[in-house]
C-alpha positions as CSV (number, residue, x, y, z in Angstrom):
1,X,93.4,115.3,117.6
2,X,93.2,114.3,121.2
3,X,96.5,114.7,123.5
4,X,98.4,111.7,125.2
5,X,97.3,111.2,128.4
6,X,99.2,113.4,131.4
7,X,98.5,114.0,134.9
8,X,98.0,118.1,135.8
9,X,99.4,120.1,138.6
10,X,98.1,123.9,139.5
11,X,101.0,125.3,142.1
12,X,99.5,128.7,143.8
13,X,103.4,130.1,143.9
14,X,106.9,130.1,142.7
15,X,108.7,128.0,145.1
16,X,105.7,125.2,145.2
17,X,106.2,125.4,141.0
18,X,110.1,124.5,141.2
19,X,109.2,122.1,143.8
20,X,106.7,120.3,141.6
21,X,109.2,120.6,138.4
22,X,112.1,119.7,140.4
23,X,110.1,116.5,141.7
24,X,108.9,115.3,137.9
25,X,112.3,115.9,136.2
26,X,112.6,116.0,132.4
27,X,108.8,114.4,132.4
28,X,107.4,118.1,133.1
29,X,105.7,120.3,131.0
30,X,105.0,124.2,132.2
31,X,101.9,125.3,131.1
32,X,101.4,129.4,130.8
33,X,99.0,130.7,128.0
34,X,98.9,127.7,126.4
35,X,99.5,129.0,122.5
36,X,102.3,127.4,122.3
37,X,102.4,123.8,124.3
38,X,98.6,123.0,123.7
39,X,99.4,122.5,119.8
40,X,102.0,120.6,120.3
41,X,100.0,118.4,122.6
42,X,96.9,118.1,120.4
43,X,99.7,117.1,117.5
44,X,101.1,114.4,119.3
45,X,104.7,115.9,119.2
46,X,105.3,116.7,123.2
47,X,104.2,113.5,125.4
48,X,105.1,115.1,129.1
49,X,103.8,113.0,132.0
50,X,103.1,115.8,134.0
51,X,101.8,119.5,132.7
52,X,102.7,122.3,135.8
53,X,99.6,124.8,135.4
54,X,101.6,128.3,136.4
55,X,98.4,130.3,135.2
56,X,97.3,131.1,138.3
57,X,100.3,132.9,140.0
58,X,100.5,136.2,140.6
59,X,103.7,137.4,141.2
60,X,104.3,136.1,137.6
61,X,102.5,139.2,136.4
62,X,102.8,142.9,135.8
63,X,105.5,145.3,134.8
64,X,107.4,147.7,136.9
65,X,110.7,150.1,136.7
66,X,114.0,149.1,138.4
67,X,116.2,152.4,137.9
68,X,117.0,152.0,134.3
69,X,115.5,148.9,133.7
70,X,112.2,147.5,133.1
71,X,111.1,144.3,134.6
72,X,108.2,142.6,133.3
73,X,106.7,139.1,135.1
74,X,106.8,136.3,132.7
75,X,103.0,135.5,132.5
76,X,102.0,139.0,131.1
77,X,100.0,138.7,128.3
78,X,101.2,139.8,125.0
79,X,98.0,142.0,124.8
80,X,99.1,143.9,128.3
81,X,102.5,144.2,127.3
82,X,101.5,146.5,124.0
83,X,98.8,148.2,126.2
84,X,101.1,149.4,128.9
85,X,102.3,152.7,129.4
86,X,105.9,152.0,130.2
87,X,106.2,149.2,128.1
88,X,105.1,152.0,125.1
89,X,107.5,154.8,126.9
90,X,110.8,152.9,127.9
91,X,110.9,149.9,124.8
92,X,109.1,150.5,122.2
93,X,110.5,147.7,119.7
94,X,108.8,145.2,122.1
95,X,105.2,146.8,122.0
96,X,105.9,147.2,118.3
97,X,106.6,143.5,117.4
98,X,104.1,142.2,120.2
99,X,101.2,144.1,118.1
100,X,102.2,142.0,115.4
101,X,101.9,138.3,117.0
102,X,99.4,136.5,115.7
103,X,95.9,137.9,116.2
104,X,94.2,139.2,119.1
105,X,92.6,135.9,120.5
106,X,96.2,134.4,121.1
107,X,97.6,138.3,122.6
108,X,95.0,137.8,125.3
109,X,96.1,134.1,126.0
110,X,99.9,134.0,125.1
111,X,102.6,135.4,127.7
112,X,105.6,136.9,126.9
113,X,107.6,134.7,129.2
114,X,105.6,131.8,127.2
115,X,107.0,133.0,123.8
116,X,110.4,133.3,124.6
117,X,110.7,130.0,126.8
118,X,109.0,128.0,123.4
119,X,113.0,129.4,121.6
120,X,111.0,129.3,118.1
121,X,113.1,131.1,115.9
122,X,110.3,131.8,113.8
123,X,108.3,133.9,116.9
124,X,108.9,137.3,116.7
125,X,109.5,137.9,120.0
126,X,112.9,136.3,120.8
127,X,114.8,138.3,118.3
128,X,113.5,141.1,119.8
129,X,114.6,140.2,123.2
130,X,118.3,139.5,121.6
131,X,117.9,143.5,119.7
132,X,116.8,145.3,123.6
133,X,120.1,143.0,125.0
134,X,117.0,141.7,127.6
135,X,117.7,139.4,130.3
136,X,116.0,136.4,131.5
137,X,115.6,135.2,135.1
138,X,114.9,131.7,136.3
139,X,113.7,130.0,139.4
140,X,115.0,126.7,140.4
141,X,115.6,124.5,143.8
142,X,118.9,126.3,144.1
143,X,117.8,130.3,143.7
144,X,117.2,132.4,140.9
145,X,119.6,133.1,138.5
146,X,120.1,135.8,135.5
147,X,120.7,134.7,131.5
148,X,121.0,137.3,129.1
149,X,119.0,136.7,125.9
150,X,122.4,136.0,123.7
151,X,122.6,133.1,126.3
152,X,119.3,132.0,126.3
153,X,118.5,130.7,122.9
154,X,120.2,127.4,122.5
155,X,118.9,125.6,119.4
156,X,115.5,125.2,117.5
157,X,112.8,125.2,120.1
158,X,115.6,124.6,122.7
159,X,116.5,127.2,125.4
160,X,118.6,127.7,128.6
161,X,116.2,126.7,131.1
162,X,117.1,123.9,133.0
163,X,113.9,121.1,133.5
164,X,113.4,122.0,137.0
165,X,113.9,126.4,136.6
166,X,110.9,128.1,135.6
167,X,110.9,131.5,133.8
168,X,109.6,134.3,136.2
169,X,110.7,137.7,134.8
170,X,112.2,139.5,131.8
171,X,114.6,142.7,132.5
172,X,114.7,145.3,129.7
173,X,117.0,148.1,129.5
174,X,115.3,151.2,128.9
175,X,115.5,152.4,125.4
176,X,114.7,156.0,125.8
177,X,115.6,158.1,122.6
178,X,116.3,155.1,120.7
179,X,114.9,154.8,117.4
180,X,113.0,151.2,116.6
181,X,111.0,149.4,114.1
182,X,110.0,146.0,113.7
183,X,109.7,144.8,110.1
184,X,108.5,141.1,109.0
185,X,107.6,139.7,105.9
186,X,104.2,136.5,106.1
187,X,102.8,134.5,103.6
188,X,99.2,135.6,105.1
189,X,98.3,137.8,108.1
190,X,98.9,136.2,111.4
191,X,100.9,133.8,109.9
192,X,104.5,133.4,110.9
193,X,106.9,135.4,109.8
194,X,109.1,133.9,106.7
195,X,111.8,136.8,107.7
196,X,111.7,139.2,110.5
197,X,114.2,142.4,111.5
198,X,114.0,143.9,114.9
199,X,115.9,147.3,114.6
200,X,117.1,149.4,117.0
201,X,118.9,152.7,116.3
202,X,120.3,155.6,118.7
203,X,122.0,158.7,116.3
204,X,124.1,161.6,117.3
205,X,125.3,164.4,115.3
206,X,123.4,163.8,111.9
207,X,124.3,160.0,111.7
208,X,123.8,156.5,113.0
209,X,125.8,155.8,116.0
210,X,125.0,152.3,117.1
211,X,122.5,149.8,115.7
212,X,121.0,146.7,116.7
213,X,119.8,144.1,114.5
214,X,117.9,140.9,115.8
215,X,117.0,138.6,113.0
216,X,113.8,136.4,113.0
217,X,113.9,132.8,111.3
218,X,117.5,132.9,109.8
219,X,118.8,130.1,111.8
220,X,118.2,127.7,114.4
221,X,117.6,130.8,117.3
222,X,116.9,134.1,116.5
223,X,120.4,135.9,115.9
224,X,121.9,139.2,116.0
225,X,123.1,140.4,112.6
226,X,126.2,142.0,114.0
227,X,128.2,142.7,110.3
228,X,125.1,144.7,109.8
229,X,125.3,146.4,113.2
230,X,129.3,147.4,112.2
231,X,128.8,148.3,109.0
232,X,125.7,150.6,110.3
233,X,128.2,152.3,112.8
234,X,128.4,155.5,111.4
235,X,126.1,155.6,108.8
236,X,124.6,158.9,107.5
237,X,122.5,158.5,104.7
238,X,119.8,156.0,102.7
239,X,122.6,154.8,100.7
240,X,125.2,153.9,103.8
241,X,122.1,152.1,105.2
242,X,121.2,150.2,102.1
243,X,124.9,149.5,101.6
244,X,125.3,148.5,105.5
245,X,122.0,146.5,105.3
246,X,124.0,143.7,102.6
247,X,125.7,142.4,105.7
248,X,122.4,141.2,107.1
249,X,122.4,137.5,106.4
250,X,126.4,137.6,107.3
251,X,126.9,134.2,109.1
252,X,123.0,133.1,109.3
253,X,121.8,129.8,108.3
254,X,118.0,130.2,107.5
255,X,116.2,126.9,106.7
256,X,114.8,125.7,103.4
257,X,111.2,124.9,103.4
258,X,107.5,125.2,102.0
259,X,107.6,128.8,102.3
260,X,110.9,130.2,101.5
261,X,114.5,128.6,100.4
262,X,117.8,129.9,102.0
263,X,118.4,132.0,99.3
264,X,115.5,134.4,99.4
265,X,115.7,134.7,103.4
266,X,119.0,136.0,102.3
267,X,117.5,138.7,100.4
268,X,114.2,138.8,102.6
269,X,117.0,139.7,105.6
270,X,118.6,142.6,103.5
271,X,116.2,144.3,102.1
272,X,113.7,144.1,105.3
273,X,116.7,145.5,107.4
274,X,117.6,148.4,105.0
275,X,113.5,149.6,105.6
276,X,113.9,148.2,109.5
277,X,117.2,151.1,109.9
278,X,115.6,153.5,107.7
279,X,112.5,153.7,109.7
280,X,114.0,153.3,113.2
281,X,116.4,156.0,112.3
282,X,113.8,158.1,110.8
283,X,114.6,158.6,107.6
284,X,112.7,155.5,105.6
């Protein structure tokens, strides 16, 4: 289907980006890798007057250590972010779950900064940003300004950014000696996910002593399942786990569709966070 007409604007930095967004308004559009806002075009279901082109900006890129955090520029590409060394080294969880996205035509077009600013509760990427306790920064006309993932994930498809702030980097806190797994259940390969569990665990002395639990496609954002996370809090065996794991869908409100009804994301989200803990914590 051919898109709705809209004029197109290539900014060659940051500040002339927020300029140009700051100067359309609400009528704005940011285009990154595309895999997100270039279907929605050729559907007919986004109609911006103007699409802002931030492809071409370098700063936007790369990955590099701040002390105990990573920071990693908003227009990497899904496939650099699984290929790179301290992505791998310091968290894990996110090269884990970016292997999974899709297929590898949209990992060399799609950015991470892409995925999270599209707020589909259905990508796999934001509930993994909500597990690592990432933050997100923005540029806008007044300065940049930090949002931690809980904050950033408004409602379906909806996120914190304001029209004329534009995503620039994501800060992850460095997840040495944690234990992680991502777990999702598809339809088909490639497809997305029907359920997904982001799990992080960190264990002292023969038993779990915190977990985090970010749950993909049970609600309007991606959500943490903290009852889960409590109930995990101590746990020392397969059986703790599997018991702590039936607080999963605690105060979730998956969606009923083609794919799935609310029920069985219920028991999708339980039983695909009992193997989630059990293989982050070594002992699935």
């Amino acid at each position: 289907m051919i898109p709705p007409a809209f004029e197109y604007a290539r900014p060659s930095s940051v500040g002339e980006a927020v300029r140009t967004l700051a100067d359309a308004g609400e009528e704005a559009k940011v285009l990154a890798g595309g895999q997100s806002l270039l279907p929605l075009l050729r559907l007919r279901l986004a109609f911006p007057e103007l699409v802002v082109d931030v492809g071409r900006i370098p700063e936007l890129r790369g990955v590099r250590e701040d002390g105990d955090t990573l920071v990693i520029g908003a227009l990497t590409t899904h496939h650099d972010v699984l290929r790179d060394p301290l992505v791998r080294r310091h968290a894990g969880l996110l090269a884990e779950a970016t292997a999974t996205v899709a297929d590898p035509a949209v990992r060399h077009r799609g950015t991470l900064g892409g995925s999270l600013a599209h707020a589909d509760p259905a990508g796999d990427l934001p509930a993994v940003a909500l597990a690592l306790d990432a933050e997100l920064v923005a540029a806008g006309p007044g300065g940049r300004r930090v949002i931690p993932a809980r904050e950033f994930f408004v409602d379906y498809l909806q996120s914190a950014l304001a029209p004329d702030e534009l995503l620039v980097e994501v800060r992850i806190p460095k997840t040495d000696g944690w234990g992680f797994h991502y777990e999702k259940f598809q339809r088909v390969a490639q497809a997305w996910a029907i359920v997904g569990v982001a799990a992080l665990v960190r264990r002292a002395d023969g038993h779990i002593a915190e977990a985090r639990i970010g749950l993909t496609n049970m609600g309007s954002t991606p959500l943490r399942a903290t009852a889960a996370e409590q109930a995990l809090s101590g746990a020392d065996g397969p059986q703790a786990v599997a018991r702590a794991a039936e607080a999963a869908a605690e105060g979730t409100r998956p969606s009923q569709d083609l794919s799935a009804s609310p029920e069985y994301r219920e028991h999708l989200a339980r039983v695909l966070t009992r193997r989630a803990v059990l293989a982050a914590g070594g002992t699935g």
